[in-house]
N, C-alpha and C positions, 0 to 999 in steps of 0.2 A: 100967898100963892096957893090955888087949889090942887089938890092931888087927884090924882088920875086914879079911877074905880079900877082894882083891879079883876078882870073878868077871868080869871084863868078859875075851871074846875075843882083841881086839884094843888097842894101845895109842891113847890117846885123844890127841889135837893140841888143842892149847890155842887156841882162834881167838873174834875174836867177830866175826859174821859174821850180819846181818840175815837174818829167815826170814821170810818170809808161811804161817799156818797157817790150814787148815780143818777142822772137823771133823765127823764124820758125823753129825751130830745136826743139819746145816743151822745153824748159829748163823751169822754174819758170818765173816767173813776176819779172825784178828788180823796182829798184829805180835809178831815176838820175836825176842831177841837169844841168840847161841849162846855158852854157854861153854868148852865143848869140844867135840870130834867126832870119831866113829870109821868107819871103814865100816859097822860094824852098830849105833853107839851114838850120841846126842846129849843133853848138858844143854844146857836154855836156860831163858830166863826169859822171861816172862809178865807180862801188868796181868792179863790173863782168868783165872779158876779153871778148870782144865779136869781132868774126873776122871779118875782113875789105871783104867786099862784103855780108856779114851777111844782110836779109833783116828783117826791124825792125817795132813792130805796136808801136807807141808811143800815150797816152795820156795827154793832158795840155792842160794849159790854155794860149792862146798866150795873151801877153799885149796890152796893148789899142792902142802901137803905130802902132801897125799891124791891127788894126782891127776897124779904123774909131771912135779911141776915146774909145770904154769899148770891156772890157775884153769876152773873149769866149772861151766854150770848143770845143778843136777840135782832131777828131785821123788821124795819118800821118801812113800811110806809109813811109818807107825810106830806102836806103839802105845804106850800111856804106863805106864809101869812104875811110877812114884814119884812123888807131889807134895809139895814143900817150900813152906811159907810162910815169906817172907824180911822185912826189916825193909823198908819203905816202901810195903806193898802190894802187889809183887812176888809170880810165882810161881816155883818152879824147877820143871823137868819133866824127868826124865829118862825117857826112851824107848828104844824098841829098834827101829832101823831094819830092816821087813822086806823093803821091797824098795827101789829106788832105780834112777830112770831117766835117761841123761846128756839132757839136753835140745841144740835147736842154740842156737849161740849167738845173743845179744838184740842186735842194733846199738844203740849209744847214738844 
């Protein structure tokens, strides 16, 4: 069986790591969970269908490994490169972060 060339730039961090998305179509605010994350790349998952070339604001927190050791809020742009349907109603989305801005941080 041949393997599929992987084309991504940058190496992806395995993290799961809560997003709030919106997208430009005005729909609501969802929720979703990440499954990995690159500087220019994100899978995550989804309850919402959202269409592949769909562009996305997302909010998170990227992990330490991305960001020189501690954590930071940041919002991406992106837009949506691929949608998988997964078993339980799920979506996966993988995207391609175009731009990304560090936010200050959120006092608990």
């Amino acid at each position: 069986m041949a393997s599929k060339t992987d084309r991504r730039s940058a190496p992806r961090t395995i993290a799961t790591v809560p997003v709030r998305l919106k997208t430009a179509t005005g729909l609501p605010e969802v929720a979703a969970q990440t499954r990995d994350i690159s500087t220019n790349g994100v899978f995550l998952y989804t309850d919402s269908r959202i269409a592949e070339g769909s562009n996305l604001e997302m909010v998170l927190i990227l992990p330490p490994d991305l960001t020189a050791g501690e954590k930071c809020w940041v919002c991406c742009q992106a837009t949506v490169l691929r949608v998988e349907t997964t078993p339980g109603q799920k979506f996966g989305l993988a995207a391609k972060i175009e731009r990304m801005n560090f936010l200050p941080e959120i006092p608990a």
